[in-house]
C-alpha positions in Angstrom: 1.1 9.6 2.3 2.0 10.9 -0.9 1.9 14.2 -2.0 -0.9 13.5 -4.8 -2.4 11.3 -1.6 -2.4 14.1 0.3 -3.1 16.3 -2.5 -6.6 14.1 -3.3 -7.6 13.8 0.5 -7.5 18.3 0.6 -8.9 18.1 -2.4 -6.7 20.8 -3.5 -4.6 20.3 -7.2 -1.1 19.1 -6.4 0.2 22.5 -7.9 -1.8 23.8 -4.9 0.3 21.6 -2.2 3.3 22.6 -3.3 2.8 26.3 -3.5 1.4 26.2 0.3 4.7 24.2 1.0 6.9 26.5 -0.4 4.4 30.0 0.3 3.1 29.0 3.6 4.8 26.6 6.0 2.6 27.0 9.1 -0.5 25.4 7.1 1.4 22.9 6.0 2.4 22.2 9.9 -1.4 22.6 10.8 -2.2 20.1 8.3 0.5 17.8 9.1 -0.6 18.0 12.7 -4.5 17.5 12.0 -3.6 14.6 10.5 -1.5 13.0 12.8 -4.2 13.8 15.5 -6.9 12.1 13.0 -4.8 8.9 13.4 -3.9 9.0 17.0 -7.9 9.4 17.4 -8.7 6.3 15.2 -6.2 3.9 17.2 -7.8 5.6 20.3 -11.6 4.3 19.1 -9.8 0.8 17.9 -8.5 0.3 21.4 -11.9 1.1 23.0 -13.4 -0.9 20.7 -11.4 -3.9 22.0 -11.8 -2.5 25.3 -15.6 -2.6 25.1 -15.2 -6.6 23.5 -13.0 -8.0 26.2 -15.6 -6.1 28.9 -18.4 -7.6 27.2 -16.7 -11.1 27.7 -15.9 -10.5 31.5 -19.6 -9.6 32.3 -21.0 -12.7 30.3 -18.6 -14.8 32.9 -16.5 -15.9 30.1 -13.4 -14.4 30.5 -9.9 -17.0 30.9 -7.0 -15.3 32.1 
């Protein structure tokens, strides 16, 4: 993500961004981190998604393995 990206999805100006960058570190590893916990939980729901599908499957009887 770039930092206008990241800039846009804070909705802070990018003049903002790079002042925390430079002024305060720690948010920017909070932010960093939230974000990185954001994706880890979408792939998370994805794979229960497909969990959920292939159960689905087995209890109709259809399931080929």
């Amino acid at each position: 993500m770039t930092r206008k990206e990241l800039a846009e999805k804070l909705e802070v100006d990018p003049n903002t961004l790079r002042n925390w960058e430079k002024n305060k570190p720690e948010l920017i590893k909070l932010i960093n981190a939230g974000l990185m916990l954001e994706k880890q939980i979408q792939e998370i729901e994805k794979n229960l998604n497909e969990l959920k599908k292939i159960q689905e499957i087995s209890n109709s009887g259809k399931l080929i393995i």
